[in-house]
C-alpha positions in Angstrom: 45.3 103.9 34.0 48.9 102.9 34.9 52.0 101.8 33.3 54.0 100.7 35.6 55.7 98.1 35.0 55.9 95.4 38.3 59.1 94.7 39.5 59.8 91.3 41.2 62.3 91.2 43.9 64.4 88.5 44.5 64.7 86.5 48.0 67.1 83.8 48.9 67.3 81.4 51.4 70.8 79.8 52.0 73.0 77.1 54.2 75.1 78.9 56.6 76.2 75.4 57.8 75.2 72.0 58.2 72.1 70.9 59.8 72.1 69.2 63.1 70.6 65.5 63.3 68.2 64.8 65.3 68.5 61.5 67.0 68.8 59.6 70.0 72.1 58.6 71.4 72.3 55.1 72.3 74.6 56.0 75.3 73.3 59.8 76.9 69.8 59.9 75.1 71.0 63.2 74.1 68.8 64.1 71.0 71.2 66.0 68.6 74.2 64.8 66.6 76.7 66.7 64.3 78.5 65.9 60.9 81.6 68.2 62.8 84.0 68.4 59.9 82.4 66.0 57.8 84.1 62.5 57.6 83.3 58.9 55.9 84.5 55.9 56.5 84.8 53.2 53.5 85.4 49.9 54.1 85.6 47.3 51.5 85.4 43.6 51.8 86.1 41.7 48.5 84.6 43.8 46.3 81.8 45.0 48.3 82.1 48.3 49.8 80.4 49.7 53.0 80.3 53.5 53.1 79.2 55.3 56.2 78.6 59.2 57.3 79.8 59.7 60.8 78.3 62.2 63.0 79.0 62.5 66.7 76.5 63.2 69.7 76.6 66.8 70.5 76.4 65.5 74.8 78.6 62.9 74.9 80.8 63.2 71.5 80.0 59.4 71.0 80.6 58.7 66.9 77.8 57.2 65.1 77.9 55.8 61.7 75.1 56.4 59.2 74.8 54.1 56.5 75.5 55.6 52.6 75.7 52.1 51.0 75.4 48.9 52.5 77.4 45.7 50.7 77.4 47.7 47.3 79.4 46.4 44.2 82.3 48.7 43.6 81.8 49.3 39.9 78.1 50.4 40.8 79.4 53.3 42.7 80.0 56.7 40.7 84.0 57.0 40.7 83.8 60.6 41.6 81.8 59.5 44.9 84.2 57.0 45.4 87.2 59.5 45.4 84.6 61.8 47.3 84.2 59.2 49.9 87.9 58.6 50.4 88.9 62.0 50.8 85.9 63.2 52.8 84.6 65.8 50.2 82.7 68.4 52.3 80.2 69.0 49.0 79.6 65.2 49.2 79.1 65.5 53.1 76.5 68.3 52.5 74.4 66.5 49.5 75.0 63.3 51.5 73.3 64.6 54.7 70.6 66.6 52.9 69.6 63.6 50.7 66.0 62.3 52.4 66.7 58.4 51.6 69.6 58.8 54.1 67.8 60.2 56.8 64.4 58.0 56.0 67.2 54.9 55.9 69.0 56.1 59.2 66.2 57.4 61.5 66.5 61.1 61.7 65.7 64.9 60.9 67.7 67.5 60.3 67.4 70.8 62.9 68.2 73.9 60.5 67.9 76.0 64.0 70.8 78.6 63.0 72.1 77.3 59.9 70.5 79.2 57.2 70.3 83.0 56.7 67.7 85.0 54.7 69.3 87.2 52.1 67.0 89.9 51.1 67.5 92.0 47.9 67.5 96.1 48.0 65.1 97.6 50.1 61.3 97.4 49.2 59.9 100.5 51.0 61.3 102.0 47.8 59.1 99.8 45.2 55.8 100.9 44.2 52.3 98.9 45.2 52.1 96.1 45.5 55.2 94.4 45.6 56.1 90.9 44.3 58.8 89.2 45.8 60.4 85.4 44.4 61.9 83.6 46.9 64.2 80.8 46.0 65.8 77.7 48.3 69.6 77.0 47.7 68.8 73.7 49.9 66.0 72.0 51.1 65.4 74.6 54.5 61.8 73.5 55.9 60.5 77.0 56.8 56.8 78.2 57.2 56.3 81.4 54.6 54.7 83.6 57.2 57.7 83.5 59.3 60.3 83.9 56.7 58.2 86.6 55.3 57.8 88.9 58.2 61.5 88.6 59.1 62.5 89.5 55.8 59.9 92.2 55.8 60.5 93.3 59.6 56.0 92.7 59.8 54.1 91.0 62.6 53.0 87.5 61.3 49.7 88.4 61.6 49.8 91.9 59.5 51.9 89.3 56.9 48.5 86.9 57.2 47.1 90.6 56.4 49.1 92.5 54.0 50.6 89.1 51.8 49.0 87.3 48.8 50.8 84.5 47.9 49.6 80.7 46.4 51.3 78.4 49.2 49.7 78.1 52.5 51.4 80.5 54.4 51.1 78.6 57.9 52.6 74.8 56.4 56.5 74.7 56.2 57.9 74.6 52.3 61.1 73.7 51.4 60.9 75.2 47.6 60.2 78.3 46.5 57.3 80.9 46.1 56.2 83.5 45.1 54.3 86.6 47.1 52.7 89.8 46.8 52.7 92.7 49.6 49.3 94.6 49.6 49.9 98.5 50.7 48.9 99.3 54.3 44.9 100.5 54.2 44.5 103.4 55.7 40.9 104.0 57.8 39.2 106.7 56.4 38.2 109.4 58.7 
């Protein structure tokens, strides 16, 4: 009987950048936007403020503005946000863009094509069978397991559908983490 102890490596799926936006412009009916540097635009009229994102058209470089708040009090706004707003916080640009209400309020998804990276622990060849691997989302990345899992493991997707055990489905995108384990390669008897 063994004793070895299973060792679980660690995965990580991170932002590289922001998303695109996938919308229609008004004017080209190009369908991708961009934060570019990541501005707001507060306007206040008594003491109701309007807050907007603005993103520009990736074809035409027509600016769009994407409603935050809409006629909100000023007192009911968090006075960090507020300063955030103001000064164009690029952390409050990113949570801002990635929050689902704001793209379910303005009408679009968000293209992660290229702006996320797979950071992989030490090498697993190394690790005795099977292996268990965690893998954990910094931000909401919609990817389907099977494809994350054999580029992090350099396997075909099908010897992944083969080789991985894991309790998400491995062909419907996630956007939180799992866990999976690597079978070892059978051998065919001869």
């Amino acid at each position: 009987m063994s004793s070895h102890l299973n060792i679980v490596l660690p995965w990580g799926v991170r932002r590289t950048g922001l998303p695109l936006l996938s919308m229609r412009c008004p004017d080209c009916r190009s369908e991708s936007a961009t934060t570019g540097d990541g501005r707001f635009r507060v306007n206040a009229n008594g003491k109701l403020l309007d807050v907007w994102l603005l993103v520009r058209c990736t074809s035409c470089d027509r600016t769009h503005k994407l409603t935050v708040h809409d006629r909100a009090p000023v007192r009911s706004l968090d006075p960090a946000d507020l300063d955030g707003y103001h000064i164009s916080d690029p952390d409050l640009v990113a949570s801002t863009l990635l929050d689902p209400q704001l793209a379910r309020r303005n009408r679009f998804t968000l293209d992660w094509s290229g702006a996320w990276r797979l950071d992989v622990s030490s090498p697993w060849l190394d690790e005795p069978w099977p292996v268990d691997v965690e893998v954990e989302f910094e931000d909401p990345v919609p990817l389907r397991p099977e494809r994350l899992i054999a580029q992090g493991l350099g396997l075909s997707r099908s010897e992944v559908l083969r080789r991985v055990k894991s309790d998400v489905p491995l062909r419907r995108p996630t956007t939180t983490g799992f866990a999976f384990t690597v079978m070892p390669t059978v051998v065919p008897k001869e």
